[in-house]
C-alpha positions as CSV (number, residue, x, y, z in Angstrom):
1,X,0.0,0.0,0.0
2,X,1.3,3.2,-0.8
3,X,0.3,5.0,2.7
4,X,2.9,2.7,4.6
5,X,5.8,2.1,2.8
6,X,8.0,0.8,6.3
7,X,6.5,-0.2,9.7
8,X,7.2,1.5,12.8
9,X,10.2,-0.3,15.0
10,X,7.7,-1.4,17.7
11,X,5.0,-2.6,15.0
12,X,8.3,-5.1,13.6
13,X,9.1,-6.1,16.9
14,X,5.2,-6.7,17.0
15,X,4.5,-8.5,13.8
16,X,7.9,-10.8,14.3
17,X,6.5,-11.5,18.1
18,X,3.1,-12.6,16.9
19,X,4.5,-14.3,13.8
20,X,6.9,-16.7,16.5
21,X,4.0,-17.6,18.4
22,X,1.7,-18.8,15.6
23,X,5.0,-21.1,14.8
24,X,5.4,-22.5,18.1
25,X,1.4,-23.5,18.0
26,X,1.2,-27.2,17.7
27,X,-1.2,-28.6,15.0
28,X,-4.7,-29.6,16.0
29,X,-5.7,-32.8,15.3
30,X,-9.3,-34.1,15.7
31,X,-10.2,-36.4,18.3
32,X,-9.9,-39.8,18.4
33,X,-13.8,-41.5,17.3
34,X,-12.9,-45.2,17.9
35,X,-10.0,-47.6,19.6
36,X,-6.8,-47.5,17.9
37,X,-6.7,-50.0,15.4
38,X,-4.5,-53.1,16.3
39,X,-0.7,-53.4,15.4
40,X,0.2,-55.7,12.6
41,X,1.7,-58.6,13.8
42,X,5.4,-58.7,13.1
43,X,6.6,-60.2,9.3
44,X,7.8,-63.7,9.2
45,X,11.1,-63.6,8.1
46,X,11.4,-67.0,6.1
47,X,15.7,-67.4,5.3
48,X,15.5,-70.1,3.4
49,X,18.9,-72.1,2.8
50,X,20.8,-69.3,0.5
51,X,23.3,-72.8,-0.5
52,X,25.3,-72.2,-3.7
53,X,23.9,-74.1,-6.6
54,X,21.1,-75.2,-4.7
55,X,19.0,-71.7,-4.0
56,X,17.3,-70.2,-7.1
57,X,15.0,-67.4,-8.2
58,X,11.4,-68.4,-9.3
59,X,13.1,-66.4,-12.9
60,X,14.9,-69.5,-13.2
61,X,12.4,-72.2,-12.6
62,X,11.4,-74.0,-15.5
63,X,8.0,-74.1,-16.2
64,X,5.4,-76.0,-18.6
65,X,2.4,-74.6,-18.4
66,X,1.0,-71.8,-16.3
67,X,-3.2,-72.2,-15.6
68,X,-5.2,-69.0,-15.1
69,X,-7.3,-70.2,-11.9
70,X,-10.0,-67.2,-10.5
71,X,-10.0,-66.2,-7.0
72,X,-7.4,-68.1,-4.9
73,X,-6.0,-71.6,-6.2
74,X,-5.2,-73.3,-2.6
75,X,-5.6,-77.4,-2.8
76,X,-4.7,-79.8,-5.0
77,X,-5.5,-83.8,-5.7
78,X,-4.4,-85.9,-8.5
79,X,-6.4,-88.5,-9.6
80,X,-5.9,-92.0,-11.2
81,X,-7.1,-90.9,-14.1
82,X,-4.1,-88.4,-14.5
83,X,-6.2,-85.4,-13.6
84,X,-5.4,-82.3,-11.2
85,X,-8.4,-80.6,-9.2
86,X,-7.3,-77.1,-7.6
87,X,-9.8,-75.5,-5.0
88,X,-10.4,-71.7,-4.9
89,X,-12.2,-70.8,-1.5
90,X,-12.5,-66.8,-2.9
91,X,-14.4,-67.7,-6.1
92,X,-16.3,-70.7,-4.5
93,X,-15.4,-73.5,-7.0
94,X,-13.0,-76.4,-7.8
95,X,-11.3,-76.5,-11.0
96,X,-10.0,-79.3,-12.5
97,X,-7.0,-79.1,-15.0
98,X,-5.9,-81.4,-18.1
99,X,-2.7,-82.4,-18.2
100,X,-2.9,-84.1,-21.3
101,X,-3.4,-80.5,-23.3
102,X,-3.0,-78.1,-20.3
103,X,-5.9,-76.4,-20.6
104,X,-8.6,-76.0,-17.8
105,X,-11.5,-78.5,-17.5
106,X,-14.6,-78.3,-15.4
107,X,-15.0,-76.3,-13.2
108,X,-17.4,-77.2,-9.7
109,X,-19.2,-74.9,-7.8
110,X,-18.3,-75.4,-3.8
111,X,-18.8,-73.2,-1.3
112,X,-15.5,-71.8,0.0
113,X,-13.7,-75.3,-0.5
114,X,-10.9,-75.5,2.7
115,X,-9.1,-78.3,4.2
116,X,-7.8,-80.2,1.0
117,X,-9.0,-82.6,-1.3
118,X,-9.0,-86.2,-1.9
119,X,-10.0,-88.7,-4.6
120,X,-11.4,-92.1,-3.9
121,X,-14.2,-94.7,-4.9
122,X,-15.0,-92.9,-8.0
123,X,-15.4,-89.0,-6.7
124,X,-13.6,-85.8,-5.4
125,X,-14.0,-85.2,-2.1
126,X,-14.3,-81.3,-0.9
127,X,-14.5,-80.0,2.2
128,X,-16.3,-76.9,2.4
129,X,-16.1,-74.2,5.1
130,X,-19.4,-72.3,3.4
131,X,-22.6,-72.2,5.9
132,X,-23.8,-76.0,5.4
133,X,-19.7,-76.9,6.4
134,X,-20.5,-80.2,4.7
135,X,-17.7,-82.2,3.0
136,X,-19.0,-82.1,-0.7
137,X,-18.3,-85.5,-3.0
138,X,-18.6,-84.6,-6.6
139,X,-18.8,-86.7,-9.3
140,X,-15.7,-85.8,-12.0
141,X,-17.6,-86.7,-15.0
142,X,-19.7,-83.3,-14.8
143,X,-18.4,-81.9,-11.8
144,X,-21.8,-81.9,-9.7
145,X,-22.7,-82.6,-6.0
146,X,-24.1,-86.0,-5.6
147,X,-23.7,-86.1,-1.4
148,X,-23.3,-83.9,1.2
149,X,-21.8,-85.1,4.2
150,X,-22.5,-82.6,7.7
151,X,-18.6,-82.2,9.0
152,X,-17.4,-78.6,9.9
153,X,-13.9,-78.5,9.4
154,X,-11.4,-78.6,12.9
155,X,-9.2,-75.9,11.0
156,X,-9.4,-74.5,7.5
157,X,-5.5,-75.2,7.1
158,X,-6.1,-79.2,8.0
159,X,-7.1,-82.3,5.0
160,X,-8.8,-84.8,4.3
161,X,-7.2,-88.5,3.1
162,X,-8.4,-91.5,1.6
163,X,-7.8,-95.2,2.9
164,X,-8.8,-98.4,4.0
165,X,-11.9,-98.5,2.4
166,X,-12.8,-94.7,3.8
167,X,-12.2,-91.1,3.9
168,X,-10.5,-89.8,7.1
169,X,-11.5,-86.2,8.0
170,X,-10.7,-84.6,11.5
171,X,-13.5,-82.1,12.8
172,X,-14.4,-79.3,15.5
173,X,-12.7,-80.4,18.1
174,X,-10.3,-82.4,16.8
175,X,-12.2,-85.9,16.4
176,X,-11.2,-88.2,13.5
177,X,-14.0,-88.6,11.6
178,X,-14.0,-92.2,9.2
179,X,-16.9,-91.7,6.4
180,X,-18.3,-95.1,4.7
181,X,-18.1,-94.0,0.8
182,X,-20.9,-96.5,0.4
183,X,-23.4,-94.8,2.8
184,X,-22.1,-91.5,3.1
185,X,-21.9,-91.2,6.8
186,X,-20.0,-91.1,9.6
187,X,-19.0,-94.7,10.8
188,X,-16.5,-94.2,13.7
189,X,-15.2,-91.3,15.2
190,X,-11.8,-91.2,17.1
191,X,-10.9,-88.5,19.6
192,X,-7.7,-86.9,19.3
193,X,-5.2,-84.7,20.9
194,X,-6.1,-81.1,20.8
195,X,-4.8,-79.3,17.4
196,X,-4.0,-82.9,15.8
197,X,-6.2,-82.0,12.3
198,X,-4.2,-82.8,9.3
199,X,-4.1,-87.0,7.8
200,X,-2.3,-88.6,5.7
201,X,-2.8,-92.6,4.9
202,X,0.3,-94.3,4.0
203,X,0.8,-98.7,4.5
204,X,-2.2,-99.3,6.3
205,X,-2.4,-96.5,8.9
206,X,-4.1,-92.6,9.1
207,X,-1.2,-90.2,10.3
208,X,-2.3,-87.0,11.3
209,X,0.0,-84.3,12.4
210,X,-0.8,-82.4,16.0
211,X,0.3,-78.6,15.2
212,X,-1.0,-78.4,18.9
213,X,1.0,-80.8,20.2
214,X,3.8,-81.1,18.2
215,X,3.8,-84.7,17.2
216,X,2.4,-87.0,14.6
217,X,-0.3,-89.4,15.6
218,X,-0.6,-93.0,14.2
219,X,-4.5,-94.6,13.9
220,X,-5.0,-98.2,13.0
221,X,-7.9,-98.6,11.1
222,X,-8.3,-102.3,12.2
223,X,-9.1,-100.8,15.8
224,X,-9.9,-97.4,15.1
225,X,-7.6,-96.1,17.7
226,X,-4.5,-94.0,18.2
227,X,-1.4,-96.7,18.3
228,X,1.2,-94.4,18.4
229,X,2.5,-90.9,19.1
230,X,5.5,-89.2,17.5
231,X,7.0,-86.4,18.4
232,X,8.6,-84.0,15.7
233,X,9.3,-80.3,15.1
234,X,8.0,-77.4,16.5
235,X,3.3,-76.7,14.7
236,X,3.6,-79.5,12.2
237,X,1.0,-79.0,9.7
238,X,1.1,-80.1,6.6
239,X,2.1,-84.1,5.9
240,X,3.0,-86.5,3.2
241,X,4.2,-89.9,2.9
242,X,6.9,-91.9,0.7
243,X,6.9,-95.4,0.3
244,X,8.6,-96.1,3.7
245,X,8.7,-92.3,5.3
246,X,6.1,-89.9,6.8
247,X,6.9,-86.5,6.4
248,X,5.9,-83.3,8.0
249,X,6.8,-79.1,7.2
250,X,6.7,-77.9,10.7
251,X,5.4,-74.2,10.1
252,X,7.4,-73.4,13.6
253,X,10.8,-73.6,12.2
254,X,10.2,-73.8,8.9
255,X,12.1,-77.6,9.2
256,X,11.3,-81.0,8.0
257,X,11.0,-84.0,10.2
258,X,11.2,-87.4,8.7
259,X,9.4,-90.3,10.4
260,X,10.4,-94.1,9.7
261,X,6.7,-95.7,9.3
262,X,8.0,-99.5,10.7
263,X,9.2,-98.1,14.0
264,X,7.7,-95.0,14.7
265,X,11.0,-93.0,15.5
266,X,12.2,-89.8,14.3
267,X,14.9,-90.2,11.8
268,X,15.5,-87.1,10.2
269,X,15.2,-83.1,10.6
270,X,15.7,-81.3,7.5
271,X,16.4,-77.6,7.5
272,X,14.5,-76.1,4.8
273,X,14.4,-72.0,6.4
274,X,10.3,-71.9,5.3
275,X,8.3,-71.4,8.8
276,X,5.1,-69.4,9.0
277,X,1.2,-70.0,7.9
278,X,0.6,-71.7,4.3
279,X,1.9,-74.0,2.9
280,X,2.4,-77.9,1.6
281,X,3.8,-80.6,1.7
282,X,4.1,-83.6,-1.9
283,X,6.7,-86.2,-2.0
284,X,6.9,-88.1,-5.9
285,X,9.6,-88.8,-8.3
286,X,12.1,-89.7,-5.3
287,X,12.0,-86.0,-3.8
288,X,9.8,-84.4,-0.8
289,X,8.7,-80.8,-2.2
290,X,8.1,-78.2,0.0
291,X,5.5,-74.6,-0.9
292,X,5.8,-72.1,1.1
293,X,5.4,-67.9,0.4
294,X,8.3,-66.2,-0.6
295,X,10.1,-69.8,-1.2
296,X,7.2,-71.4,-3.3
297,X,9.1,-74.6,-4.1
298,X,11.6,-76.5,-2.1
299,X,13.3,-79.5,-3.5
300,X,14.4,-82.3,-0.9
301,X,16.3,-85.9,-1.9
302,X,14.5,-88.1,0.2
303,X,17.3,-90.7,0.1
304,X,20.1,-88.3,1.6
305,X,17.7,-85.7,3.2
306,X,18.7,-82.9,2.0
307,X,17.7,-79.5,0.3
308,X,19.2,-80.0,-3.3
309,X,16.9,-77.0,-4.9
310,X,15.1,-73.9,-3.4
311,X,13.5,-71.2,-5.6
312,X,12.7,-68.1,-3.9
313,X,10.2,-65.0,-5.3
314,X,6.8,-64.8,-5.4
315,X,3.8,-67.4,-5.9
316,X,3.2,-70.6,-4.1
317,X,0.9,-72.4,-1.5
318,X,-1.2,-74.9,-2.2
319,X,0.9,-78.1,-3.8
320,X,1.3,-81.7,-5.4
321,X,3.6,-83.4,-7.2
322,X,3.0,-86.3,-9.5
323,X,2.7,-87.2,-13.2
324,X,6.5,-86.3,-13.9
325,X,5.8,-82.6,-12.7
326,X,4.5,-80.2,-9.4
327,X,1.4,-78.4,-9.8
328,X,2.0,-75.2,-7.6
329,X,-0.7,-73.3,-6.6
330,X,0.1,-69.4,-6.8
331,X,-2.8,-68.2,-4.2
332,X,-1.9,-64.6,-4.5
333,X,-1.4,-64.5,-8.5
334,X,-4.5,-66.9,-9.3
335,X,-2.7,-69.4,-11.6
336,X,-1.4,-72.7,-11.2
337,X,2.3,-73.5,-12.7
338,X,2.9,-77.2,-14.0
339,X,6.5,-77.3,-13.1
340,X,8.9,-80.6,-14.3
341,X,10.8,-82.6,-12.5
342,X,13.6,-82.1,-14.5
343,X,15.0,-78.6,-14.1
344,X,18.8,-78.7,-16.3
């Protein structure tokens, strides 16, 4: 303004005064409306092995075919007929894929399929954790519903096997249930330790690992009892057997325990670097493989019992290996990778 070209000495000294004060004034912020939300809970740092020659980057892994699967490809069975069925619990359907031309078969509506899958006595068997939590048998001609057995899963993250003339399923809380395929119910149940929810049936006998209790538990069919009790690493979850071997991915350490089948001993721990939630667990072709998020594929020789190949990046979870290749389930990336034995 042209009136006051300079202020006063005592005006500067007031302007300046004021002008210090409005800085020193902390911001406002508006009140709190609701509780603090809750912290995250810390990352799971997963080190792998990080062996020359033997860790990889999923750039390197060799791959066949990749499957576009909707929602959230988890579980996997492979059936006689040299077909692979892949659940997806966000979409609400199992899909079943050709490995004869790689392309994607029928697809089954299930609600939020959990807990594995299993083939046997001409069906696929689903678990579902929707609002019936029924365990769904299709039939894989069309891919429909033709029973519904009432069985509410004990954990989302357990399974579902197939032996001695039955389909072993563990339920709410923890019980062993063993379905008749010819009647479609429920013909014995078995209690079990607390947190013991994922089988596996290998020479005659249901093995189901305890991630409560930190053990593997042995039920004989011919009784329908626990016979024996194993202990092996630190929250076992997810199990597989070889011809002679149970094996385990303890989700605590991130290890692999090895379990000889004829005398119930611990034989083996092998040191893979893969703990946290998720997973599996395939043994085929004379290797145990290992899934696992930010590791998706773990190679072990189930002779020497060790890690001979470990891929690290992104993909992975769900898994199974058979037909001269693994079928890995990339939850996050909704595809399934047909990935050969063979690598070089």
């Amino acid at each position: 303004m042209p009136a006051i070209k300079h202020l006063s000495r005592f005006a500067a000294i007031a302007l300046a005064g004021a002008c210090t004060l409005s800085a020193q004034q902390p911001a406002t912020s508006p009140a709190a409306t609701g509780p603090a939300a809750p912290p995250r809970p810390p990352r799971i740092v997963r080190p792998g092995v990080h062996t020359p020659g033997v860790s990889h980057t999923m750039d390197e892994l060799k791959k066949d075919a990749t499957f576009p699967v909707e929602g959230s490809p988890d579980w996997q069975v492979i059936t006689k007929d040299h077909g692979v069925w892949v659940s997806s619990a966000r979409a609400n359907h199992v899909v079943q894929l050709l490995p004869a031309t790689n392309t994607v078969g029928i697809i089954a509506d299930v609600a939020r399929p959990c807990a594995g899958l299993t083939e046997g006595f001409g069906s696929i068997w689903v678990p579902s954790c929707g609002p019936a939590h029924e365990i769904e048998r299709l039939d894989p001609a069309t891919g429909k519903i033709v029973a519904s057995i009432p069985a509410e899963a004990a954990n989302s993250e357990g399974g579902i096997a197939t032996g001695a003339g039955s389909i072993w399923f563990v339920v709410k809380p923890s019980k062993l249930l063993r379905i008749d395929p010819k009647t479609n119910s429920v013909a014995a149940t078995i209690e079990l330790p607390e947190g013991t929810e994922n089988p596996v049936f290998a020479n005659g006998f249901v093995w189901i690992s305890s991630f409560g209790q930190n053990t593997v538990v042995k039920v004989d069919p011919k009784t329908n009892s626990v016979v024996a009790t194993i202990p092996v690493g630190p929250k076992p979850r997810f199990i597989t057997a070889s011809e002679d071997f149970v094996w385990t991915l303890n989700q605590g350490d991130g290890a692999i325990s090895k379990i000889d089948q004829k005398t119930n001993k611990l034989v083996a721990t092998i040191e893979a670097g893969i703990p946290g939630s998720g997973g599996d667990l395939s043994y085929s072709g004379g290797y145990v493989w290992a899934a696992m998020f930010d590791f998706p594929l773990t190679q072990v020789d189930a002779k020497t019992d060790k890690v001979v190949n470990q891929w690290a990046g992104p993909g992975g979870d769900g898994m199974r290996a058979g037909l001269g290749s693994v079928w890995l389930s990339n939850l996050r990336l909704a595809s399934v990778y047909r990935i050969p034995f063979q690598q070089k």
